[in-house]
C-alpha positions as CSV (number, residue, x, y, z in Angstrom):
1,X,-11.3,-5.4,19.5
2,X,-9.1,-3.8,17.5
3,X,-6.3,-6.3,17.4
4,X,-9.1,-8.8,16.6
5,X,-10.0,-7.0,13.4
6,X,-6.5,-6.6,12.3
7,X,-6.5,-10.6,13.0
8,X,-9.3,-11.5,10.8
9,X,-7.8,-9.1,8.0
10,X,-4.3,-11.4,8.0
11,X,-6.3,-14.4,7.7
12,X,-8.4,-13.0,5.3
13,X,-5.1,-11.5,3.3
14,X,-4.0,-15.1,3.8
15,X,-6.8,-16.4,1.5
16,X,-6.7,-13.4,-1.2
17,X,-3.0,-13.8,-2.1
18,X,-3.6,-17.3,-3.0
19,X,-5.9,-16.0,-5.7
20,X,-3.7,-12.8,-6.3
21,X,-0.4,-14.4,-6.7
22,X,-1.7,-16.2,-9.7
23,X,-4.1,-13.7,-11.2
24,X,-2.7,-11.8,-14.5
25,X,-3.6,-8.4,-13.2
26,X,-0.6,-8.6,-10.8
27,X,1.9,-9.5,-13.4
28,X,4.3,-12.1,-11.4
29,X,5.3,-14.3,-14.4
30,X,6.3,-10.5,-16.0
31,X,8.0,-9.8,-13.1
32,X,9.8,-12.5,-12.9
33,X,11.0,-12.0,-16.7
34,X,12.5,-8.7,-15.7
35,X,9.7,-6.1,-15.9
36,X,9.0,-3.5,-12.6
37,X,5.6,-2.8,-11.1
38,X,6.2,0.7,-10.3
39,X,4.3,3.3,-11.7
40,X,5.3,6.8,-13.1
41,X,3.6,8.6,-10.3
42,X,6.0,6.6,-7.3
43,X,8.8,6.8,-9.8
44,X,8.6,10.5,-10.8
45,X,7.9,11.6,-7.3
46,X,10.0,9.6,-5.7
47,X,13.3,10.0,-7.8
48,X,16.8,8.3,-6.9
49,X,16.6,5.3,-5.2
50,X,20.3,3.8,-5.6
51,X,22.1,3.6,-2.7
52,X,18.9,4.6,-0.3
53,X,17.3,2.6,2.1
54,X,14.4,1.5,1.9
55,X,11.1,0.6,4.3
56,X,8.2,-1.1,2.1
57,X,5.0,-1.1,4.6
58,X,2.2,-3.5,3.8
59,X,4.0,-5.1,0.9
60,X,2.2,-7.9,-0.1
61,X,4.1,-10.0,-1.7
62,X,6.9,-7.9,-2.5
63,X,6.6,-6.9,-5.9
64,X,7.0,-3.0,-5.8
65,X,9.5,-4.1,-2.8
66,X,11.7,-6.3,-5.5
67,X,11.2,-3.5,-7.9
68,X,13.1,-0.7,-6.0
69,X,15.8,-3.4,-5.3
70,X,15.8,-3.6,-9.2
71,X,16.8,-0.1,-9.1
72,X,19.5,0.0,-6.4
73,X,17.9,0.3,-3.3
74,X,18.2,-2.1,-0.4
75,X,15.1,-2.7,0.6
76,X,12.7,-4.2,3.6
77,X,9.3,-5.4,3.4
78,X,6.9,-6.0,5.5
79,X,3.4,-7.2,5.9
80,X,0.7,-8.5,7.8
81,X,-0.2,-11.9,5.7
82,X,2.2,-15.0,6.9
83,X,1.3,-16.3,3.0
84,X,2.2,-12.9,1.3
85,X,5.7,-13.1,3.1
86,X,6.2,-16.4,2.2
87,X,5.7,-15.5,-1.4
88,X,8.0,-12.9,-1.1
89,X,11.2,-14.6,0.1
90,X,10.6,-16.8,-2.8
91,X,10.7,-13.9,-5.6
92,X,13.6,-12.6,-3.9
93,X,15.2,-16.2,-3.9
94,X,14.4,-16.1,-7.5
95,X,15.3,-13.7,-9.0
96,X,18.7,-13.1,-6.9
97,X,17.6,-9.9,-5.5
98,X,18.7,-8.6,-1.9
99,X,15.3,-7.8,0.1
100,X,14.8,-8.8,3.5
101,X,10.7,-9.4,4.8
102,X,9.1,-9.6,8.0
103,X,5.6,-10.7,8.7
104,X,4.3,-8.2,11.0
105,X,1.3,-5.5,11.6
106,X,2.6,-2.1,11.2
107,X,1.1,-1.1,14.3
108,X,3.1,-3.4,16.0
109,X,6.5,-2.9,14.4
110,X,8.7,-0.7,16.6
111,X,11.3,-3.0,18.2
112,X,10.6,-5.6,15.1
113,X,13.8,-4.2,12.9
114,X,16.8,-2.3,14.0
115,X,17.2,-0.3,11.1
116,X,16.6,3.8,10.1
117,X,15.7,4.4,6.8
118,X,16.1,7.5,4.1
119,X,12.7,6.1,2.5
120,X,9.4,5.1,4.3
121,X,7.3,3.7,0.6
122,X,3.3,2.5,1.4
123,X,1.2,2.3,-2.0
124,X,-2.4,1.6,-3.4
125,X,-5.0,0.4,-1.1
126,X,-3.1,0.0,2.3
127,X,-4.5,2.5,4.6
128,X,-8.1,1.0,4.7
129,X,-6.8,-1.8,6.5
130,X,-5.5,0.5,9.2
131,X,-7.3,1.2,12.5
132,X,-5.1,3.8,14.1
133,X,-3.6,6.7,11.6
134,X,-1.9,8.2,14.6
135,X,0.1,5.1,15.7
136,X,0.8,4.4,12.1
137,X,2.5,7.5,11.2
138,X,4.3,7.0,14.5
139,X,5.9,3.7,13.4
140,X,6.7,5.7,9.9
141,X,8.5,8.9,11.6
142,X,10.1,5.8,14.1
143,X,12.0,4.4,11.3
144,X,13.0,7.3,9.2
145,X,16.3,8.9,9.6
146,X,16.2,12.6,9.9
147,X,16.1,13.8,6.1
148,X,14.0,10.9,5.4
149,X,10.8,10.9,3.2
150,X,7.8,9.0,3.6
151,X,5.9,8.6,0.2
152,X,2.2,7.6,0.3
153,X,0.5,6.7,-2.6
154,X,-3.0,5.5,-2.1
155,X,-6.7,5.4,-3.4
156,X,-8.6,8.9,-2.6
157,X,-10.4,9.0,0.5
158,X,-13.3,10.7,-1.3
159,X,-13.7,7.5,-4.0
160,X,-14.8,5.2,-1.2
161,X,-17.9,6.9,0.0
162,X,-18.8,8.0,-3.6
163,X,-18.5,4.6,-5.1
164,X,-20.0,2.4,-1.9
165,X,-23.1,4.1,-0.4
166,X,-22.8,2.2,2.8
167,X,-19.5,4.5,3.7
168,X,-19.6,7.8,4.9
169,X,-15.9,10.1,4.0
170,X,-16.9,11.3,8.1
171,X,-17.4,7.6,9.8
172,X,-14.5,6.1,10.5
173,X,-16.1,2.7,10.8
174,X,-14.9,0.1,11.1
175,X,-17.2,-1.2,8.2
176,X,-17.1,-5.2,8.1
177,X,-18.0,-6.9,5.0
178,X,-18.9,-10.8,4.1
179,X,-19.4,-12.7,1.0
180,X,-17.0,-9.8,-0.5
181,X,-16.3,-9.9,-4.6
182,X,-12.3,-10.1,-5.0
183,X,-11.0,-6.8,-6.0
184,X,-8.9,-8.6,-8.7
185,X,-10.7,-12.2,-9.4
186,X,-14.0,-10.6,-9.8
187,X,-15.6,-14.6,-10.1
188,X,-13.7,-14.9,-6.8
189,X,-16.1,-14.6,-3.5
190,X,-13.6,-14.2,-0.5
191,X,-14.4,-16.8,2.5
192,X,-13.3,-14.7,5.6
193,X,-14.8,-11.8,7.2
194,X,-13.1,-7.9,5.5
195,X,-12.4,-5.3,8.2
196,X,-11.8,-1.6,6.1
197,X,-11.1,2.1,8.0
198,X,-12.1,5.3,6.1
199,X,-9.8,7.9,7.5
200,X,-10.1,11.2,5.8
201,X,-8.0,13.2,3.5
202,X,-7.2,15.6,6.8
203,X,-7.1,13.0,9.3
204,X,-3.8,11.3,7.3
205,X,-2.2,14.6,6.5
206,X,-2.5,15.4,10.1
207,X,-1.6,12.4,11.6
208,X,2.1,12.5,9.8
209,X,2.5,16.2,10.6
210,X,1.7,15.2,14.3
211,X,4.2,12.7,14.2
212,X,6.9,15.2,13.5
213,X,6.9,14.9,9.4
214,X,7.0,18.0,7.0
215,X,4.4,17.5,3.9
216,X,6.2,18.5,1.1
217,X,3.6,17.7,-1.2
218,X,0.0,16.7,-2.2
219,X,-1.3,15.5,-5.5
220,X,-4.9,14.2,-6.5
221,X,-5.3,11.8,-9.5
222,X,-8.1,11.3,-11.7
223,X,-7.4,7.8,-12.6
224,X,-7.0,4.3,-10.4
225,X,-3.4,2.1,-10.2
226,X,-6.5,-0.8,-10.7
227,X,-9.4,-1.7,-12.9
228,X,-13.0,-0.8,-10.5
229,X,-15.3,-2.8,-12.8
230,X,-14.4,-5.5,-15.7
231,X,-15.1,-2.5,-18.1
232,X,-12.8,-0.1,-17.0
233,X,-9.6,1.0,-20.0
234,X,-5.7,1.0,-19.0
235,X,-4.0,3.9,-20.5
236,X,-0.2,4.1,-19.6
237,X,-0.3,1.8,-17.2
238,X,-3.6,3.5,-15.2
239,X,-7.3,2.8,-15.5
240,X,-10.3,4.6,-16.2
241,X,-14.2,4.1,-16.1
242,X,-15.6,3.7,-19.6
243,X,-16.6,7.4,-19.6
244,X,-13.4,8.5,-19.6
245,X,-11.6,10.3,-16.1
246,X,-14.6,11.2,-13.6
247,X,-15.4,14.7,-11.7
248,X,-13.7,12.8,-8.7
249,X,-10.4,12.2,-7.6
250,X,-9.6,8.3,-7.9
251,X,-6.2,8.4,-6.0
252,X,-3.8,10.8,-3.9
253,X,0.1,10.7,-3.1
254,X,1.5,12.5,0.0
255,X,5.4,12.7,0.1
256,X,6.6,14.1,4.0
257,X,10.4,14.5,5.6
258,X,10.8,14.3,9.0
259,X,12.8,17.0,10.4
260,X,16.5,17.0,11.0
261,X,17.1,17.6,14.7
């Protein structure tokens, strides 16, 4: 059932990053005119990419991917949507930058690319699509080197449940939605059927220490890499509810090595 779920999520990422690709929100046409998508939070924490290698998992269409090429690092990216990959090459074909990109789930990627890397990079809004935390931080500690570093940056497990009272922060789900409002074309009513995980702040730590990674750190954020509700404010390049930052966390970041042998 499980592969089935991940199945209806490509096809349903299929449709969205028709509507993505073109929205403003995401930036492309900036992108494309030289400007990055990373943020200060992967860039601070993160540091020195130039010369490093790089694993980008659930990509999308490769923007942050592209970015860290920008920057010196040779990057791979890869994703579950056939259409987001597609859209990838082509930015990379554009604008001349190495990357290479491979349409795949993440749970299925060991034996999909030969490589070790010194960087394993996931951000914002990736891990709800995920069914099995313990196989994914397999496939992370698979394809780092020893030394390597996995950097997480996603939205806070505790946001969910607060924000959608049909989730609980202790049921896993899965939770299945229909008739779902975009997350970025808020006019936009998505077609196919939404399959979403919530895996707890201690289920993710523990599932990368069980795989053999060190955390090395842990940081909450009061503010969201993306507008909730048309009335949220951007301020330096984050957003905010009209009140101002809330009494909850609105993302997380988790950087790991795995262990030198």
């Amino acid at each position: 059932m499980t592969h089935q779920d991940h199945e209806k999520n490509r096809t349903a990422w299929n449709e969205m990053v028709e509507i993505h690709f073109r929205h403003p929100d995401y930036k492309v046409k900036e992108f494309l005119q030289g400007a990055s998508t990373l943020k200060s939070i992967e860039l601070t924490e993160l540091g020195e990419v130039k010369g490093k290698s790089l694993l980008h998992l659930m990509c999308q269409f490769g923007l942050d991917t592209l970015s860290w090429a920008r920057l010196g690092a040779q990057v791979t990216g890869v994703d579950i949507s056939d259409k987001s990959i597609a859209y990838a090459k082509m930015l990379a074909e554009q604008t001349g930058l190495e990357a290479d990109f491979i349409r795949a789930d993440i749970l299925d990627l060991k034996g999909r690319i030969d490589n070790k890397f010194d960087i394993v990079y996931q951000s914002y809004g990736t891990l709800c699509w995920l069914s099995d935390l313990d196989k994914w931080a397999e496939v992370v500690a698979y394809y780092l080197r020893p030394g390597g570093v996995l950097h997480l940056i996603d939205f806070h497990p505790i946001a969910v449940p607060w924000e959608e009272k049909d989730v609980s922060y202790f049921k896993k789900g899965p939770y299945r939605y229909t008739n779902n409002v975009d997350y970025c074309d808020k006019d936009y009513i998505i077609k196919n059927e939404l399959v979403e995980w919530q895996h707890k702040l201690s289920d993710i730590i523990n599932a990368v220490i069980d795989a053999g990674l060190t955390v090395i750190h842990l940081n909450e954020f009061d503010k969201s890499c993306s507008p909730k509700e048309r009335d949220w404010y951007e301020k330096d390049g984050y957003y905010y509810p009209p009140s101002g930052p809330p009494r909850y966390p609105l993302m997380f970041s988790l950087k790991a090595q795995k262990r030198n042998k």
